[in-house]
VOPAGU-2260 file (C-alpha; in pm, 1 decimal, decimal comma):
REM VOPAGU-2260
SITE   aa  ch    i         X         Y         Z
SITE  UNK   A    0     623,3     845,0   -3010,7
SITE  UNK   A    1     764,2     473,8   -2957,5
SITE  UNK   A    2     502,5     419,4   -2714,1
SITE  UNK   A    3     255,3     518,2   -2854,5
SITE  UNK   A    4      76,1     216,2   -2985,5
SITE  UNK   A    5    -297,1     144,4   -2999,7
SITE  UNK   A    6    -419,4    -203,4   -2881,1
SITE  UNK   A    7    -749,3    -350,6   -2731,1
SITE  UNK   A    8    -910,9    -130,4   -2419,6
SITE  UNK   A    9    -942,5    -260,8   -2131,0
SITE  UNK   A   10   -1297,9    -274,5   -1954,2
SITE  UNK   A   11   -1300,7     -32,4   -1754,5
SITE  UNK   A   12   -1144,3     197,6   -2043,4
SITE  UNK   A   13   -1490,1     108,7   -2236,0
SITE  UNK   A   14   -1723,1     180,3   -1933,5
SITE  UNK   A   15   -1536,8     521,0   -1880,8
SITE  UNK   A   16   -1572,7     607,1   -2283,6
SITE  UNK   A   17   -1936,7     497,7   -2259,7
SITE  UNK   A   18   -2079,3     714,4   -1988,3
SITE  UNK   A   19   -1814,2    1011,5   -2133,6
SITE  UNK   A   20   -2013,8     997,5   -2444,6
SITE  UNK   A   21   -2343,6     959,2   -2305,2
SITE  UNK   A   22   -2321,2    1264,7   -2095,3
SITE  UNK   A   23   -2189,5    1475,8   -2386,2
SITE  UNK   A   24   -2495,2    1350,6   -2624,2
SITE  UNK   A   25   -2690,0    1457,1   -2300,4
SITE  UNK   A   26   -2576,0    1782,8   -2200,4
SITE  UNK   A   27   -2517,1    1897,5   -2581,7
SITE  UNK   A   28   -2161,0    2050,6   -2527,8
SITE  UNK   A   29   -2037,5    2317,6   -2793,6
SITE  UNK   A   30   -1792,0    2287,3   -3018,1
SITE  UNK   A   31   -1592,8    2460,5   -2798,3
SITE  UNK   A   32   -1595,1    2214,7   -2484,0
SITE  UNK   A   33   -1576,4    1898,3   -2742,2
SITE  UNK   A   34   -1364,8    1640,8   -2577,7
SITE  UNK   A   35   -1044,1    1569,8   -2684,3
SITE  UNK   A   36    -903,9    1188,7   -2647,4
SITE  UNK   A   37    -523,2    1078,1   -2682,9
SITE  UNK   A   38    -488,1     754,4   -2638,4
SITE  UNK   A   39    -113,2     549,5   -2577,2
SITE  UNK   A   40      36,2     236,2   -2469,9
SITE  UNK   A   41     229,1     283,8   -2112,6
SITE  UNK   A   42     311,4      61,8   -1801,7
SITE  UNK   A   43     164,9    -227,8   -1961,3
SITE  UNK   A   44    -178,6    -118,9   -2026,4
SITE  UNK   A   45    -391,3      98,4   -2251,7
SITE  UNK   A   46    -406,4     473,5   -2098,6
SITE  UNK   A   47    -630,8     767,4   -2198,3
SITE  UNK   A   48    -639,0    1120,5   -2194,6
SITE  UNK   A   49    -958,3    1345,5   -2258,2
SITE  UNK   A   50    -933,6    1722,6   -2201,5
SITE  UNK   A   51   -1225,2    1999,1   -2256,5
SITE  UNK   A   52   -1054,4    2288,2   -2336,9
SITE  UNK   A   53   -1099,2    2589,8   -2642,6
SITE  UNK   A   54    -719,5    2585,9   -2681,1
SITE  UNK   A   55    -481,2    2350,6   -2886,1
SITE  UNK   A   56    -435,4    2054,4   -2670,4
SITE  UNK   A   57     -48,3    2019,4   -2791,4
SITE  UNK   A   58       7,5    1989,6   -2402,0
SITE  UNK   A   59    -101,6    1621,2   -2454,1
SITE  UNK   A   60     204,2    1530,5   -2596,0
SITE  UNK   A   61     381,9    1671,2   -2255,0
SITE  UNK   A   62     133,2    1439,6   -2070,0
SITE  UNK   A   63     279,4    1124,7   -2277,3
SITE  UNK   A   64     609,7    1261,6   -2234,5
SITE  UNK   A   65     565,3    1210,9   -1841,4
SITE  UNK   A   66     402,3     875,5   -1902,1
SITE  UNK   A   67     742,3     805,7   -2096,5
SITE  UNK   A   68     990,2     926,5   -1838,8
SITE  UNK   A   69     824,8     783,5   -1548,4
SITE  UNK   A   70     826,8     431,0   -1706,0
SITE  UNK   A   71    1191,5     477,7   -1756,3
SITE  UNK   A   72    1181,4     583,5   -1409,2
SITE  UNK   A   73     968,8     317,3   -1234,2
SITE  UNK   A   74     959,0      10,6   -1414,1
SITE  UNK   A   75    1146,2    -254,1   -1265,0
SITE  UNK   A   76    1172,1    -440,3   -1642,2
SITE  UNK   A   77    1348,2     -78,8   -1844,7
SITE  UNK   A   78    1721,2    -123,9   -1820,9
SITE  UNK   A   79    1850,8     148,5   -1638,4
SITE  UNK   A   80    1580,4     267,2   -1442,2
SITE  UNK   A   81    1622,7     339,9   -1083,9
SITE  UNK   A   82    1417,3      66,7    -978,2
SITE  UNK   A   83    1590,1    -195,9   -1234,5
SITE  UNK   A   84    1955,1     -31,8   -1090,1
SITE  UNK   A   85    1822,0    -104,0    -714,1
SITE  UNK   A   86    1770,6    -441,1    -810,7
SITE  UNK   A   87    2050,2    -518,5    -989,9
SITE  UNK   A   88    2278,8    -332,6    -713,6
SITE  UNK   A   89    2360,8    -646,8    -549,3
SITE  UNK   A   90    2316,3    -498,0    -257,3
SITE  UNK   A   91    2515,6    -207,5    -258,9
SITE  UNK   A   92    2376,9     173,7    -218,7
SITE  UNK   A   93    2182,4     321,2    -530,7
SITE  UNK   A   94    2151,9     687,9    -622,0
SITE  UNK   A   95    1796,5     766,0    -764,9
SITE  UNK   A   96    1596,2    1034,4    -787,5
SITE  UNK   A   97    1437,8    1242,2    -543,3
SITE  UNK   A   98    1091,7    1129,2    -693,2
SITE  UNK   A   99    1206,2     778,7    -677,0
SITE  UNK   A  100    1311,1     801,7    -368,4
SITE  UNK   A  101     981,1     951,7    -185,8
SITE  UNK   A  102     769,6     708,1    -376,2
SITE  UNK   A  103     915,7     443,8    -228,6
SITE  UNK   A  104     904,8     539,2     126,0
SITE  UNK   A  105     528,6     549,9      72,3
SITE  UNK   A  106     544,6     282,4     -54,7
SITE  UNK   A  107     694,8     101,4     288,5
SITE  UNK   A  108     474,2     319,3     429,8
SITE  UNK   A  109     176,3     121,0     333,5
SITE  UNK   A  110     351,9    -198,8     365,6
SITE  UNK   A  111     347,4    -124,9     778,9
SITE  UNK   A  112     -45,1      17,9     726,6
SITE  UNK   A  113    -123,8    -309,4     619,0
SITE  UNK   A  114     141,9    -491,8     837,3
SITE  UNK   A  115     307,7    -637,4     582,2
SITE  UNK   A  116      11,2    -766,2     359,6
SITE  UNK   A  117     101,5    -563,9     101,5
SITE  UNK   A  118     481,4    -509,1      -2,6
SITE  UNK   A  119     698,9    -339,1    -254,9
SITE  UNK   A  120     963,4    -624,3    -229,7
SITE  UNK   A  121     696,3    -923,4    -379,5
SITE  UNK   A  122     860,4    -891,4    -734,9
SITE  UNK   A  123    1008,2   -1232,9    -717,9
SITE  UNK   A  124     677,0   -1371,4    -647,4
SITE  UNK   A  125     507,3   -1182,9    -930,7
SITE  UNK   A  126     794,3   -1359,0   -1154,4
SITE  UNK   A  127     743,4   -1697,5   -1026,1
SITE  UNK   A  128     312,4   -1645,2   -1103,4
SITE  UNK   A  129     414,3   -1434,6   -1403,1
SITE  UNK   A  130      37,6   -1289,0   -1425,4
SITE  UNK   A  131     176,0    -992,0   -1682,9
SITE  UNK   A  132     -18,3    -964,1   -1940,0
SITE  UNK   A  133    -259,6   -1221,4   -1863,6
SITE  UNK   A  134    -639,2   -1207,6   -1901,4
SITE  UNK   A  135    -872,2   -1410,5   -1815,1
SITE  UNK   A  136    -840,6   -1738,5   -1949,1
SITE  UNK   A  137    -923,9   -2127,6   -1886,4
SITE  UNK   A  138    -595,3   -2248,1   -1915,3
SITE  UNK   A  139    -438,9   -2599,1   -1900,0
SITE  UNK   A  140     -96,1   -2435,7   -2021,9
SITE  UNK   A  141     -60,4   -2157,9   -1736,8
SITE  UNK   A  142     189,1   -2343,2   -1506,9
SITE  UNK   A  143     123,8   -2313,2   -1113,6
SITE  UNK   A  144     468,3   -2218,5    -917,5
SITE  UNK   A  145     614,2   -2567,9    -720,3
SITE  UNK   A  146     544,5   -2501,4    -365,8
SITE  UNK   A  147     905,5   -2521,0    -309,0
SITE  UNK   A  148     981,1   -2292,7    -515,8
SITE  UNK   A  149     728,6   -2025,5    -353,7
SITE  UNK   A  150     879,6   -2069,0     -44,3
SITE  UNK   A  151    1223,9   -2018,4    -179,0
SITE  UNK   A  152    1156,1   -1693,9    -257,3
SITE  UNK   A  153     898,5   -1576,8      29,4
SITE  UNK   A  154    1226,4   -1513,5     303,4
SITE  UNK   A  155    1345,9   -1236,9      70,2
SITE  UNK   A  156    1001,0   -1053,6      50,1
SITE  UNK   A  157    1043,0    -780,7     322,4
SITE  UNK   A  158     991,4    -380,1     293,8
SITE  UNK   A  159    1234,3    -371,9     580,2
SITE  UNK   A  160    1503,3    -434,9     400,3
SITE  UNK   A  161    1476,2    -116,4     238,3
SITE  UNK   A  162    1668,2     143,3     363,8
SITE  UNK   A  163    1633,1     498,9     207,1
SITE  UNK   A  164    1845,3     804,4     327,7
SITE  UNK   A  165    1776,5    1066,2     110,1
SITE  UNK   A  166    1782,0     991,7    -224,2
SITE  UNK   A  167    1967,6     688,1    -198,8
SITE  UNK   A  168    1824,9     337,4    -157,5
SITE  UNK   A  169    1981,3       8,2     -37,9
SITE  UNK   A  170    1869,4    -333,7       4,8
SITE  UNK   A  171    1987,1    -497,9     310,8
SITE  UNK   A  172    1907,3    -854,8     128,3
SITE  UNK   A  173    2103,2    -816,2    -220,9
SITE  UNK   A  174    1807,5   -1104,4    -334,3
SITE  UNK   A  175    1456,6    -861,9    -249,7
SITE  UNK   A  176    1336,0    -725,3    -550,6
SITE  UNK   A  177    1098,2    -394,2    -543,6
SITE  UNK   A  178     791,8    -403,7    -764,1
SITE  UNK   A  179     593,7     -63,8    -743,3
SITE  UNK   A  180     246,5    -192,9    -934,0
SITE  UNK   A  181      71,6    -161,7    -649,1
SITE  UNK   A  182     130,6     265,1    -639,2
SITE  UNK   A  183     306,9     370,1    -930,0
SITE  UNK   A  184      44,8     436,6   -1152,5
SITE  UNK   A  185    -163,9     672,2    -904,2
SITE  UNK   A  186     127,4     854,8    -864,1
SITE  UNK   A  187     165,1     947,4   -1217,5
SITE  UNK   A  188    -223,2     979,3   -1273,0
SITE  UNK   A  189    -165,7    1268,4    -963,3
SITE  UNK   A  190     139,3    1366,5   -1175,3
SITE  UNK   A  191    -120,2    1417,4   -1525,3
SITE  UNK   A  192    -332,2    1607,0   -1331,2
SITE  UNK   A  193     -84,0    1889,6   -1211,6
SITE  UNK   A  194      75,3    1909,5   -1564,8
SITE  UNK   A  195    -302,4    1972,9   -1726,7
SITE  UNK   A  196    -421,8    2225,9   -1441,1
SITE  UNK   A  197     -79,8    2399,7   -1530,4
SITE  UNK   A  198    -180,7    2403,6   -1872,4
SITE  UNK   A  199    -547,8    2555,9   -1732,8
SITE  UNK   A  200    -687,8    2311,1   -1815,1
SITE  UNK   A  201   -1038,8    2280,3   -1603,2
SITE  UNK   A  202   -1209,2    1935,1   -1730,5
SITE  UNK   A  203   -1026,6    1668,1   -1788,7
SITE  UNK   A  204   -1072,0    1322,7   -1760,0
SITE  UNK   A  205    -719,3    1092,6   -1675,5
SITE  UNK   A  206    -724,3     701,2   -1708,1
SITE  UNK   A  207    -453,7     467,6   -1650,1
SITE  UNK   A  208    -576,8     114,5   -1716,2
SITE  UNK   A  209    -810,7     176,3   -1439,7
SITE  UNK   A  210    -707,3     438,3   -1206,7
SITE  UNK   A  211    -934,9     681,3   -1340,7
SITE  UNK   A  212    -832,2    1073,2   -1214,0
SITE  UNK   A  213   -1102,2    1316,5   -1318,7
SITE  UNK   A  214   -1019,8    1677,1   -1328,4
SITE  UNK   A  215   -1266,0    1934,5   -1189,5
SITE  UNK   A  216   -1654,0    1907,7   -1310,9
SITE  UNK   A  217   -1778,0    1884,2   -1745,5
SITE  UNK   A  218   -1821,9    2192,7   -1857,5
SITE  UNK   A  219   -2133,7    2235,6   -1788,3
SITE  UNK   A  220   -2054,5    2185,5   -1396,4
SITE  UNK   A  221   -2179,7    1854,5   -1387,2
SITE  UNK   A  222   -1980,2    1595,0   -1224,1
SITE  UNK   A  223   -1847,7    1269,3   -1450,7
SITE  UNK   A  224   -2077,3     933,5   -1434,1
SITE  UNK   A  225   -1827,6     670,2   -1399,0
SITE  UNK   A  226   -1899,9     285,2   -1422,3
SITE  UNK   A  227   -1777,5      45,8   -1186,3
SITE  UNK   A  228   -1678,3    -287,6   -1385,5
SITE  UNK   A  229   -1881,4    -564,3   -1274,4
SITE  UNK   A  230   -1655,4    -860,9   -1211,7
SITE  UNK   A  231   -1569,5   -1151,6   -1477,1
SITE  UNK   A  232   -1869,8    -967,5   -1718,4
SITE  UNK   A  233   -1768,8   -1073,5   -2060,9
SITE  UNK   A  234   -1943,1    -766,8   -2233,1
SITE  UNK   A  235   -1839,5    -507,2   -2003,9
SITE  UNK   A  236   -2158,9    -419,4   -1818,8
SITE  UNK   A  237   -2096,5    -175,5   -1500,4
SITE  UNK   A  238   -2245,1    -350,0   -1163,4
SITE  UNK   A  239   -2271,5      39,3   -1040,5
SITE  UNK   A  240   -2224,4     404,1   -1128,9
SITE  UNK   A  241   -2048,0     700,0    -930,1
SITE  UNK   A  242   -2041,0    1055,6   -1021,5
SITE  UNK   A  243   -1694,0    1229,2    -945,8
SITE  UNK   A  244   -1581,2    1539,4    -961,6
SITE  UNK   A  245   -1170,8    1653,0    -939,7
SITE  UNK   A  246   -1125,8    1313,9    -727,7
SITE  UNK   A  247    -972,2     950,4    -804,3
SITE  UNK   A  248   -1150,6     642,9    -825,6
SITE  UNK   A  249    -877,6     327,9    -825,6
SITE  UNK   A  250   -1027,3    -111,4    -859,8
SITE  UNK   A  251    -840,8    -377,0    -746,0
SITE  UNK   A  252    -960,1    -690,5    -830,8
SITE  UNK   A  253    -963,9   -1074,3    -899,9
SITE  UNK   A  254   -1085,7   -1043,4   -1233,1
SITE  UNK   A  255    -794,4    -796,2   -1364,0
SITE  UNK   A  256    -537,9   -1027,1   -1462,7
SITE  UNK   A  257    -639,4   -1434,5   -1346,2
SITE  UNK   A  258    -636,0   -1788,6   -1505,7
SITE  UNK   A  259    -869,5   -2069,6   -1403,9
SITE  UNK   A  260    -719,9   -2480,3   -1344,2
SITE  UNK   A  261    -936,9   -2729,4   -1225,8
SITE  UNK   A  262   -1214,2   -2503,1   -1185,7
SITE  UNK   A  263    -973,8   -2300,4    -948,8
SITE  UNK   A  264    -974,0   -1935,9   -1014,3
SITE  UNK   A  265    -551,1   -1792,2    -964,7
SITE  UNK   A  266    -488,5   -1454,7    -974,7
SITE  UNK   A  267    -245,2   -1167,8    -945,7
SITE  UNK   A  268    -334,8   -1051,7    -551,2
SITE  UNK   A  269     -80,2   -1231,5    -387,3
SITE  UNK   A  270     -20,0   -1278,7      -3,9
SITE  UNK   A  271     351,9   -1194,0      64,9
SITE  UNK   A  272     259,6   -1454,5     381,8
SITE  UNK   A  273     177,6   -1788,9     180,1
SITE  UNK   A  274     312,1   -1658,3    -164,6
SITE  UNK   A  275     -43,7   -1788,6    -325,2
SITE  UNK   A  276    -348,5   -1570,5    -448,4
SITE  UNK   A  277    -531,3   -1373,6    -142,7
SITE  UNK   A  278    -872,3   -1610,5    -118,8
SITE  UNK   A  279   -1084,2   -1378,8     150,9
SITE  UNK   A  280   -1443,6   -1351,2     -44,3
SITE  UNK   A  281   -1408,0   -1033,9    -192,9
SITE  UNK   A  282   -1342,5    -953,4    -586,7
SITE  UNK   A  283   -1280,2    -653,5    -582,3
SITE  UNK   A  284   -1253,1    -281,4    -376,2
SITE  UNK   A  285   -1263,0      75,2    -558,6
SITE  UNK   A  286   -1139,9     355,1    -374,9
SITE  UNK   A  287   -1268,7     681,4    -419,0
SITE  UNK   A  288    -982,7     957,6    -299,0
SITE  UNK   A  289    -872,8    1309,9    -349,0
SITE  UNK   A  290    -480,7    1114,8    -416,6
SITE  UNK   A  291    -486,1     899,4    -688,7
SITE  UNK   A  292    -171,2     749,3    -567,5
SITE  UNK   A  293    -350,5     714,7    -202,4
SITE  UNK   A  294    -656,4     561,4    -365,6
SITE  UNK   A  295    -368,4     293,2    -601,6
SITE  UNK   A  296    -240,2     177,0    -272,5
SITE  UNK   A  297    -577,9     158,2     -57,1
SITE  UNK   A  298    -728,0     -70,4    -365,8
SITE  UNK   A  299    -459,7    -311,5    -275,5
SITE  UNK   A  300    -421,6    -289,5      64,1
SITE  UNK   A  301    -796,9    -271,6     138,2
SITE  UNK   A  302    -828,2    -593,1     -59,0
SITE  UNK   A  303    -609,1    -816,9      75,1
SITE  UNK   A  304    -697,6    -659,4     465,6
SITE  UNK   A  305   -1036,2    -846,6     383,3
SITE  UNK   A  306   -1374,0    -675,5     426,1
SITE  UNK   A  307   -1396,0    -638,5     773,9
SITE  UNK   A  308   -1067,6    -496,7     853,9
SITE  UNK   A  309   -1067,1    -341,8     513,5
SITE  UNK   A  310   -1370,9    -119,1     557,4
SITE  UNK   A  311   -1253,8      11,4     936,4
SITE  UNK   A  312    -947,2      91,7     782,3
SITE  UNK   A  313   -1134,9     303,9     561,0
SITE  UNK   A  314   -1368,1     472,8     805,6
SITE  UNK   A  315   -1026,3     571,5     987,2
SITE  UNK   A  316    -915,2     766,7     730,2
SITE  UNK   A  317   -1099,1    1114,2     643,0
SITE  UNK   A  318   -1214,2    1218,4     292,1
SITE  UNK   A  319   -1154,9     859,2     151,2
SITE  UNK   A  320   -1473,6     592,0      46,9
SITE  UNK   A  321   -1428,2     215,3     -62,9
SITE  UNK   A  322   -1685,5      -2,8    -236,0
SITE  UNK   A  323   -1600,4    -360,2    -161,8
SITE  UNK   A  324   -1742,1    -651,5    -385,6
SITE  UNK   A  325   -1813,5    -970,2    -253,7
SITE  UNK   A  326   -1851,9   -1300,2    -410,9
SITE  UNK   A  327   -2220,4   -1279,5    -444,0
SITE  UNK   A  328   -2189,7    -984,7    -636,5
SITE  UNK   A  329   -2275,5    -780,4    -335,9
SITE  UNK   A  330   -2192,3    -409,8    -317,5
SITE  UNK   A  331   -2086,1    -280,6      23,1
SITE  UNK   A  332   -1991,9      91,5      53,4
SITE  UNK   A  333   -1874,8     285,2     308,9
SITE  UNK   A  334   -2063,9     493,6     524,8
SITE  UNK   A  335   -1957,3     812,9     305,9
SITE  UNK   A  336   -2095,1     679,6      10,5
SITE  UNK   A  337   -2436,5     607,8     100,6
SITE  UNK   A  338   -2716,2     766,0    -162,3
SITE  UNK   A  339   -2438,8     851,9    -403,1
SITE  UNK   A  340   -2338,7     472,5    -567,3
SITE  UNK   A  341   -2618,1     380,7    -798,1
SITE  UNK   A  342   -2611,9      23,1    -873,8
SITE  UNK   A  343   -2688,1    -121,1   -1209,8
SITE  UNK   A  344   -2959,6    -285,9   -1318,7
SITE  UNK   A  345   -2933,0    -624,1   -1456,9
């Protein structure tokens, strides 16, 4: 398959492996319940795939096929996508599909949960900070956006000037430009799992350059022991450990994609307010969910909300738990979470 390309794994990709394989030297699964691993190249990041299952997993290809589809679907950067046709409409009404169409309605949806501190229509902003692709780096090259230019674009960032009736979409200003990073790939992770538990599958473990959707319980009914990526750790050590079973666990953080000038740490949370970095104390939130997509969007919206108004956001909502991270390295759970996150030892 064209996408299907093998490059470095992210963190959190390595954490994930490493616990995987110590629980199955642990529990001493059969042949039978052996993991299975596919691994691709989609939406810009490493994904991976690991099913336990006594049947051929051929169904893997379908799940890549999905991954391939959607990003034709989704991606604002594939020529003739929907979202690429919205924004090159100029304005005028776009037919897309019915998927297309209800993602980005929660999308908006969001936007007004967070009142606007999170928004779909921030693409020209991501283009001016052009953070794709970027890792960590000191950099003297990486060129900061001219204020003026910032503000040129920050009038045309606005979720209300999408207007969806049915499946068609229209933006009211023919210069906003939608960006769906923020949810996209929790919805497909929630799309993975459906297409495996069609396939009966029972265990399964679904990562998407971080959104992590695990599938039922291992084989042996134990949950999955998933590590939490400590923040700016250059060998990949986990700052804490959860054990999931069929739920989502999403990170946003500072340490995903950044540069550092001056000593100044930039990276690719950005207020749709001041068009610069959010700078609120935290580095990161994780999400645990039953909706992957619910837990992509919460990351997000949770972070740049802060930790205050982040975590009562959070104890609004039933069946959903947030770890926030501060600066100091401190982990803060919510209340649902308390004797279940088991921090790391240094």
């Amino acid at each position: 398959m064209k996408h299907r390309i093998y490059r470095h794994k992210p963190v959190l990709f390595c954490l994930i492996l490493l616990f995987l394989l110590s629980d199955i030297f642990l529990t001493g699964c059969s042949r039978r319940t052996e993991p299975q691993t596919e691994t691709g190249f989609y939406f810009n990041t490493v994904i991976s795939i690991t099913v336990y299952h006594p049947k051929d997993a051929a169904y893997l290809e379908d799940c890549f096929s999905l991954c391939d589809t959607y990003e034709k679907m989704l991606s604002r950067t594939v020529e003739g996508s929907d979202i690429y046709r919205i924004n090159h409409s100029s304005g005028e009404p776009v037919a897309v599909s019915e998927e297309t169409a209800r993602l980005l309605e929660q999308a908006c949806n969001y936007a007004r949960l967070s009142g606007g501190k999170i928004d779909p229509t921030v693409a020209l902003l991501d283009d001016l900070w052009n953070f794709s692709g970027q890792a960590g780096t000191e950099s003297a090259q990486k060129r900061i956006p001219a204020d003026a230019d910032i503000q040129s674009v920050l009038p045309h960032i606005n979720y209300k000037n999408i207007h969806i009736e049915n499946s068609t979409v229209t933006l009211d200003d023919p210069m906003s430009q939608i960006d769906l990073g923020f949810i996209a790939k929790g919805y497909i992770a929630d799309r993975l799992k459906e297409l495996l538990k069609a396939n009966g599958v029972q265990s399964a473990l679904i990562n998407l350059g971080g959104n992590v959707v695990v599938l039922g319980s291992k084989p042996d009914g134990s949950p999955f022991t998933i590590g939490m990526q400590k923040p700016f750790d250059e060998q990949g050590k986990a700052i804490a450990t959860l054990s999931l079973s069929d739920s989502s666990l999403v990170s946003s953080g500072v340490y995903e994609r950044y540069f550092r000038q001056d000593g100044r740490l930039y990276h690719h949370i950005l207020d749709p307010a001041s068009g610069y970095p959010v700078e609120n104390g935290l580095l990161g939130v994780t999400i645990l969910s039953g909706s992957s997509m619910e837990g992509d969007a919460l990351s997000t919206t949770c972070f740049v909300l802060g930790l205050t108004e982040g975590m009562k956001l959070i104890e609004s909502l039933p069946d959903i738990e947030a770890v926030f991270i501060t600066e100091d390295y401190q982990l803060h759970p919510s209340s649902g979470l308390s004797g279940k996150l088991f921090e790391a030892t240094s």
